[in-house]
N, C-alpha and C positions, 0 to 999 in steps of 0.2 A: 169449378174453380175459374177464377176470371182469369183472362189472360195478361193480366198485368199483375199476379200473383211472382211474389220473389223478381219483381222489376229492382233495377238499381237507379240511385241518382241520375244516371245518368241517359239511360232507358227511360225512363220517367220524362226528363226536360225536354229529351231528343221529340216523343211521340206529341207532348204538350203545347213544345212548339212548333210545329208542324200545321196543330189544329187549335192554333190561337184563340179563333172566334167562337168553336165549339167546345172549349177547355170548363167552360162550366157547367155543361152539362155532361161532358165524363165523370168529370169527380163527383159530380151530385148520383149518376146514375151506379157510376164505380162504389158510393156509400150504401146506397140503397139496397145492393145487392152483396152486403156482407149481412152476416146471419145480427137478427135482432137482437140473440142472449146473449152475448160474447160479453162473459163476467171482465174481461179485460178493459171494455169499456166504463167512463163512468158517464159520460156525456158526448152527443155525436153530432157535427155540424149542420144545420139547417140548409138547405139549397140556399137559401137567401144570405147568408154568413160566406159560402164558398164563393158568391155571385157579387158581395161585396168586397171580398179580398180580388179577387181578380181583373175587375172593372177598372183599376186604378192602375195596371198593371199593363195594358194593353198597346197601351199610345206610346208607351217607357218601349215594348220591345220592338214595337217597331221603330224605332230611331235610335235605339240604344241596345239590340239584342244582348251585348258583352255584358253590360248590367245588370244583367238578370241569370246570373249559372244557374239557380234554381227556377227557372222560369214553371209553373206548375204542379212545381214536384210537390205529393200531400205527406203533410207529418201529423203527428203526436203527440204533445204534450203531457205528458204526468198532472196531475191535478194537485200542487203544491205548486201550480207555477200560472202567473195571470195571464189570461186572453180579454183583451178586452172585451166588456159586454156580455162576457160569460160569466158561470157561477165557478167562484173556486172552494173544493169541499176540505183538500187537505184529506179524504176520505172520513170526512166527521160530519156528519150533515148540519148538525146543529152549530156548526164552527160555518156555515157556509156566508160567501159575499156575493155580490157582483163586483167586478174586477173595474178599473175605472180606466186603464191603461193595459198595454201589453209588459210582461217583462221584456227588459232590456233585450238580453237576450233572441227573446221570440221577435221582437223590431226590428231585430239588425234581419234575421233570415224573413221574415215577411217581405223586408225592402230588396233582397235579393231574388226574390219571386217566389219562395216557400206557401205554399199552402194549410193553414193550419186545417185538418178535418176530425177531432176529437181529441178527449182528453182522456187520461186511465187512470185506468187501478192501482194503488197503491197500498201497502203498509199504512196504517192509521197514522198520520203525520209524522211519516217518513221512519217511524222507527218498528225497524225490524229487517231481516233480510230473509221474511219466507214469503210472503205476498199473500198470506192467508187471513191479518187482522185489520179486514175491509167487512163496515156494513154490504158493502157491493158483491159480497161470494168474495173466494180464496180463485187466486188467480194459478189453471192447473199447466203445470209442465206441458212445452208443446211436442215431447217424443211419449211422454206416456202420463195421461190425467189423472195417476194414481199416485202421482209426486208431486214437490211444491215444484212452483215455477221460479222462485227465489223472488225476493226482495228486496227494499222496499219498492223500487220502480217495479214491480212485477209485470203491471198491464203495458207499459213501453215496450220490456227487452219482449213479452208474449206478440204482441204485435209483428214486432218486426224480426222477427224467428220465423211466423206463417207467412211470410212474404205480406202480410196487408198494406205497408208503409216502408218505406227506403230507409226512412232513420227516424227516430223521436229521440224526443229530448225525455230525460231522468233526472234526480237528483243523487250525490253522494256522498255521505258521512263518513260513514262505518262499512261502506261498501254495496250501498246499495244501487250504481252504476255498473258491479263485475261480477257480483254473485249472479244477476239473472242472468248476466251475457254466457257466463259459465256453464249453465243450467240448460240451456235451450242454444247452444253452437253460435253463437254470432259474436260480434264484435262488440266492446262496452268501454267506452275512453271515457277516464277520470281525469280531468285536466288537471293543471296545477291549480291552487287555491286563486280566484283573482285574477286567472284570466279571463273568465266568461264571469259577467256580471251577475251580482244574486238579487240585486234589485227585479224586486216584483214576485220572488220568492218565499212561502213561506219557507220560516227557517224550522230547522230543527236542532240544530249545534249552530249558530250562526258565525265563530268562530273556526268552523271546521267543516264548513256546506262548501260544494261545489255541484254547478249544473253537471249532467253527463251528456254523454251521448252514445247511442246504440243505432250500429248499425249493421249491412250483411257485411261490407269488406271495410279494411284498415280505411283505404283510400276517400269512403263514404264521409265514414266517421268524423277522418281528420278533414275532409273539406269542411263538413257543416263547422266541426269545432272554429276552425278558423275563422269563418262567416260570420261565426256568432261571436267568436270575443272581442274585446276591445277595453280598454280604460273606460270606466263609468263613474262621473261625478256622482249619480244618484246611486251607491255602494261605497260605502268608507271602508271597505275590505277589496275593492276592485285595484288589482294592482296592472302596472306595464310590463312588459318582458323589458328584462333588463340586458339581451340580445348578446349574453354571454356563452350558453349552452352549443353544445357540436350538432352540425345538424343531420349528424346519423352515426349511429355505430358501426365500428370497424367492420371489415367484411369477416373477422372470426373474432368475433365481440367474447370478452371474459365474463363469463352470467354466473354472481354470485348464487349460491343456494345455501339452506340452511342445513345445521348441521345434525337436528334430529326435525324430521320431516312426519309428523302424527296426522294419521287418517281414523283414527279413534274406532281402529278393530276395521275399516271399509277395503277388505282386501283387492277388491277393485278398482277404485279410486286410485289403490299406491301401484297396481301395475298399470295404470294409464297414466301416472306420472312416469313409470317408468320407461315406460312405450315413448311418452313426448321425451324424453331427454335423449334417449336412443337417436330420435328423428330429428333434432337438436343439432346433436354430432355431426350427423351425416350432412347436414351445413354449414361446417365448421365452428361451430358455437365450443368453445371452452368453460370450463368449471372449475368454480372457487366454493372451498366451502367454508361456510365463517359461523360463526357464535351468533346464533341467531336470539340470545336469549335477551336482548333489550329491546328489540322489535317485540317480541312475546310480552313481555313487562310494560310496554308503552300499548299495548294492544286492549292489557287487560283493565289503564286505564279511561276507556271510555266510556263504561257503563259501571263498573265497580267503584268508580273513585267519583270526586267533585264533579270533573266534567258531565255529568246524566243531569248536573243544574240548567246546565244549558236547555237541556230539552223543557226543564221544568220554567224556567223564564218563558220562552218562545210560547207554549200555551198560555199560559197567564190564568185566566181564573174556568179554562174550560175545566180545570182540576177540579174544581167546587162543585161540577156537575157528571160526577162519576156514571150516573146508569146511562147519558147521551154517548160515553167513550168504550173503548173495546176496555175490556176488564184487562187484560196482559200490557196493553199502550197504557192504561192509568194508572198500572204498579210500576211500571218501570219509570215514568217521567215522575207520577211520587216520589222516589226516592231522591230525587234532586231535595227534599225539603228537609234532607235530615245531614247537611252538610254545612259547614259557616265558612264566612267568609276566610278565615284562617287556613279551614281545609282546600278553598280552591287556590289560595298564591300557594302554599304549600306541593298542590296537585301541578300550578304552572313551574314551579322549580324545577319538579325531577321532568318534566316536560321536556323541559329544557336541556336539561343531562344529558336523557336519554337520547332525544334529538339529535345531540351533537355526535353522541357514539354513532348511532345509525350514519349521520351521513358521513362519518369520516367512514365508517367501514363499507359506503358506496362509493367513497371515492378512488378507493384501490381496484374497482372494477368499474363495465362498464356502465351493468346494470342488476338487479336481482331478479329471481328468478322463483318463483311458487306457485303451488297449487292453485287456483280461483277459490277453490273450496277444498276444505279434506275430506269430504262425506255428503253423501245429500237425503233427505227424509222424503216419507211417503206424508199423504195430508192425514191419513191418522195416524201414524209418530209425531206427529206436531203437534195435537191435540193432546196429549199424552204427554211431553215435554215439550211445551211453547217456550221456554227460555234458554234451557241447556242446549236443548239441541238448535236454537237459532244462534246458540253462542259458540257453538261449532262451527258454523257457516261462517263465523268475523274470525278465524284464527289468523288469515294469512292479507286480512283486508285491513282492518281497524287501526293499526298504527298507520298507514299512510298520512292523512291527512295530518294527524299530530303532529308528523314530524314534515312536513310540508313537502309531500313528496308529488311525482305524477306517476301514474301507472293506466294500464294498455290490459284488458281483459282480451283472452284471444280462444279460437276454437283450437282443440287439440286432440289427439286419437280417443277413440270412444272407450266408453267403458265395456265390459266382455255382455253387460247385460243392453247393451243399446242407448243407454244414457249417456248426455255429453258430459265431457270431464275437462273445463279448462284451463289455461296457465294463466299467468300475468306476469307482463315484465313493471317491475317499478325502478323507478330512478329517479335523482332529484330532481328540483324543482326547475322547472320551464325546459327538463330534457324530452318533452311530447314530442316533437316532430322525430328527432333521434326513435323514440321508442316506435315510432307512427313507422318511420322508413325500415326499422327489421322487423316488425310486427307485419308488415307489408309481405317482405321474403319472405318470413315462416308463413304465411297462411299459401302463397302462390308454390311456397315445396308441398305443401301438406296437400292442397287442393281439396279441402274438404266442400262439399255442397253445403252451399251456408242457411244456416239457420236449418229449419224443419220443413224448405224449400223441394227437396231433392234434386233442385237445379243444376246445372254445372257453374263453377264458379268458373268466372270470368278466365280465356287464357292468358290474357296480358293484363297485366295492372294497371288502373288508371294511375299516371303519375300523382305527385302530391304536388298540391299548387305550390307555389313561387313564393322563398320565404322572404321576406321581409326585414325579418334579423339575421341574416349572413348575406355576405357579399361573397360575386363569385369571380375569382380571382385566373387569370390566366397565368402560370410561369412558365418559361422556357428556358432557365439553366439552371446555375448554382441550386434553385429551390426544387429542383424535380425532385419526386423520392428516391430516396437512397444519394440526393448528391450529399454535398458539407452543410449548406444552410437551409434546406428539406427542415431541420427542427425547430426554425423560426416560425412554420407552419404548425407543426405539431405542438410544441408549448402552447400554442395558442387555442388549439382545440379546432381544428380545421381539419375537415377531410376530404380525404381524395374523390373526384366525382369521374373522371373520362380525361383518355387519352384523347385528341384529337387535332386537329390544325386551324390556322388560321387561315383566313380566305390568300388567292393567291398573288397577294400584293406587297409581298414583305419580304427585305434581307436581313440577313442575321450575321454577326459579325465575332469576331474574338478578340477582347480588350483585351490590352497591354497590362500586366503588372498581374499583382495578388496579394498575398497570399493564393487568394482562393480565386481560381480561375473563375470569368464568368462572359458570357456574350451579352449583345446590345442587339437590338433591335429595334429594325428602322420601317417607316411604312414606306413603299415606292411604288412606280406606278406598274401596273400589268404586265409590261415588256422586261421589267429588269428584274423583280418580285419573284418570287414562288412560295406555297404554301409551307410552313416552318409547324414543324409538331410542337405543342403545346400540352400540358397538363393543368386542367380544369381543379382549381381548390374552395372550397366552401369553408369561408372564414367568418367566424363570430362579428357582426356590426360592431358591437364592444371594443373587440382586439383590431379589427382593421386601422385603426389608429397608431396603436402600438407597431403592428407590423410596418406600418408604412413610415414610419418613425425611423426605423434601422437601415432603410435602403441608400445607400448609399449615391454620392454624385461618381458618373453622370447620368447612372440611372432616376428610374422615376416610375409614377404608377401614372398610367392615361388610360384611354378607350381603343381597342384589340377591337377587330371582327376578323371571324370564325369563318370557316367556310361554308358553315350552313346559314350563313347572315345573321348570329345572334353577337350581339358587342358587349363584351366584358371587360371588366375593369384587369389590364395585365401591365406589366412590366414592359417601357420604353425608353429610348437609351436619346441623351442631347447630341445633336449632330457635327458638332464640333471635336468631342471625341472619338469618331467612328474615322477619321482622318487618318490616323495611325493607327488602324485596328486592322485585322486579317477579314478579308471578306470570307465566308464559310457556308454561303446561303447555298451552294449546291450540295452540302452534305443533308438538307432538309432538317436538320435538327440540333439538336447542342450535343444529345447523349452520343447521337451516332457519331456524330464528327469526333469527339472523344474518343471512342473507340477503335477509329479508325486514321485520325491524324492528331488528333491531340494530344497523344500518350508521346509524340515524338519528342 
């Protein structure tokens, strides 16, 4: 086993850059010494391909190391997604190209120092979630080879289950981002539709594709996802965050779940959902239980109804060469051809319907909460029933995308026979980071050794990088929680991050009048100043408008430092009005002085 087996991002960059000048021959020595049959592979980097990604890369870290978080680090690519210069097969060889550019995607992480080193196994053009209908071998479970390893990414989540790679990218329809993550203990984020680009991917729903990513912890996951998304002119489906979404779940988040939960007789599977919910609890997680039957209904139509057209477009005339295609991928993307135009607006109406129930009935919570899978098959049960039982596998995945949701595949307590069994949290659309930061807690309570590693997982989590769409907001009266206008915050979808103070150069005061009692805050210098408690808020970019809308004169929003020297955008008071105000700065905070002279 090399000893860079079960490395993380982080491990990975840290040793890479270190040994900047001899980075190409790790990796090239590092590929060489993985075993040659590994069905997970379909295609593996040349020394000369690793030697030209990195060369360009060299001069950048030295005079720029911050630009490169990934400096080194090797991934994976699924083979429905382009590298340039390489062949993409889509797992159909006779569907195969040379690729003439990178996906977007694979760009943006190339340019952040990502190393592409192979491409995997897949489900025959993405469709399927057992990883079995590849000319290239069935890709096998990495706790026991007598099961599927899930699909369609199968050869990514296999990868990066045995420690070989820190994260690869996947694609996801119908779930073939959570099924394998599920299957083999690691981690499998399905972003929202649009935000990681699908340019440069073959489609397979193209309406309903999203890149994934698999990796050992949340934290992995969600950096790469972030690296890699962005707005892409070259995708008419690539959308913005619209930088409404909260940027994490309550600390005892409400986690819908459904109200008849079917594992199709796998009495195993339903005591290790019961085991996770148990483990749950014991975090404070609460439960709702709701009608789970429009989620079921909008599930069933991805492959029973018009939508399977989609797959049947995206091939195009490889249909007319049936013996070059897996026989089970050529009956299902057939049946696109027996649908008319009538039947798909008709399919987009209750689409739509349906859509709307789900996400009003995600709006009353924070988030859902299900199986990854309700069962999992051995590779001769599959041979046996290639459809039923792969249609097993999408119970609790297949409506996400329709209803444009994101969801978070996570590891969760094993099953009594040694197979992993895991959850997914989903919620709506651009709530990823929200789902990324409890998905984060639940796996550091659980502490499971990630993937098929035996490793220890990490004792402290890497944070999750610095969002973008919230701003973070200092208050120091009226808005602390539990005061009166606390729900100026909250209507808006902003959560609580740390108590803590500002550096020691600020007085605090108590303005005249009200209703609603509130202090001012002045910056001063050293001598006259001391540090004033402060509560840290993460508010939606969206709503920071709105909120800063209601504050009243003579306050105002400026730039606060902390006393660890980080400077947030907090509440500061015109100096004009602090004239006739009480000075209060030795009580060190608003709440306290409240409770101790304010009530007078």
């Amino acid at each position: 086993m090399s000893i860079f087996s079960g490395y993380t991002i982080g491990e990975w960059h840290q040793h890479l850059s270190l040994h900047a000048s001899d980075a190409a021959t790790i990796l090239t020595d590092y590929l060489a010494s993985l075993p040659s049959d590994d069905e997970a592979w379909i295609y593996r980097a040349t020394p000369q391909q690793i030697t030209d990604q990195l060369i360009p890369l060299l001069a950048q870290l030295h005079d720029d190391p911050h630009s490169l978080p990934l400096f080194g680090v090797p991934f994976a690519v699924k083979d429905n997604i382009d590298i340039a210069g390489w062949p993409t097969t889509a797992a159909c060889p006779a569907f195969s190209y040379q690729a003439q550019r990178d996906a977007s995607a694979v760009a943006r992480l190339k340019a952040k120092g990502a190393i592409v080193i192979g491409k995997t196994n897949l489900d025959q053009f993405a469709t399927g979630l057992v990883g079995v209908r590849s000319p290239y071998g069935a890709v096998k479970n990495s706790f026991d080879p007598r099961y599927v390893s899930g699909g369609s990414s199968a050869g990514s989540a296999s990868l990066v289950a045995r420690g070989l790679v820190p994260f690869a990218l996947g694609t996801d329809t119908a779930g073939s981002g959570r099924v394998p993550a599920g299957f083999n203990n690691i981690v499998g984020l399905k972003p929202t539709k649009g935000w990681l680009s699908a340019s440069g991917v073959v489609p397979a729903c193209r309406l309903n594709d999203t890149l994934s990513v698999f990796a050992l912890t949340v934290a992995d996951a969600f950096l790469v996802a972030t690296l890699a998304a962005g707005e892409d002119a070259a995708d008419a489906y690539s959308r913005r965050d619209p930088a409404c979404a909260p940027a994490a779940l309550p600390p005892s988040p409400l986690l819908a779940i459904p109200d008849e939960v079917t594992f199709f007789g796998d009495a195993q599977a339903g005591a290790a959902w019961q085991a996770a919910l148990s483990q749950l609890q014991a975090l404070g997680v609460r439960f709702k239980t709701i009608d789970f039957t429009p989620f079921s209904q909008l599930a069933e139509q991805l492959y029973t109804g018009p939508w399977v057209a989609e797959r049947t477009a995206a091939v195009g005339s490889m249909l007319d060469r049936p013996g070059e295609m897996d026989p089970t991928v050529h009956h299902i993307i057939s049946q696109g051809k027996k649908f008319s135009a009538v039947d798909a607006w008709n399919a987009e109406y209750q689409r739509a319907e349906l859509s709307r129930q789900i996400n009003a009935a995600l709006g009353e919570v924070d988030a859902l909460l299900v199986p990854t899978s309700p069962t999992i098959h051995t590779l001769d049960e599959m041979q046996q029933e290639p459809v039923r039982f792969n249609s097993q596998f999408g119970t609790y995945t297949n409506f996400t995308n329709l209803a444009d949701l994101a969801a978070l595949a996570l590891p969760a307590p094993f099953r009594a026979d040694g197979l992993p069994a895991g959850i997914t949290l989903i919620a709506p659309a651009w709530h990823d980071r929200a789902l990324a930061d409890f998905g984060q807690r639940w796996q550091q309570h659980l502490a499971l050794a990630p993937g098929a590693t035996a490793r220890p997982l990490p004792a402290t989590a890497t944070p999750l990088p610095p969002s973008a769409s919230h701003v973070r907001v200092a208050v120091v009266g009226a808005h602390l929680s539990g005061m009166p206008l606390n729900f100026q915050l909250t209507s808006r979808r902003a959560v609580w991050v740390e108590e803590t103070t500002t550096a020691p150069c600020y007085r605090l005061f108590a303005l005249p009048g009200g209703p609603v009692k509130k202090p001012g805050l002045m910056r001063a210098d050293s001598d006259s100043g001391r540090a004033i408690v402060v509560e840290l808020w993460d508010i939606p970019l969206a709503r920071f408008g709105e909120f800063v809308a209601e504050v009243p004169a003579p306050l105002g929003i400026g730039s606060l430092t902390l006393a660890d020297g980080r400077v947030v955008k907090g509440f500061i008071c015109e100096g004009l009005a602090l004239s006739n105000a009480l000075d209060i700065t030795a009580s060190g905070g608003w709440r306290h002085w409240l409770a101790t002279e304010g009530s007078r």
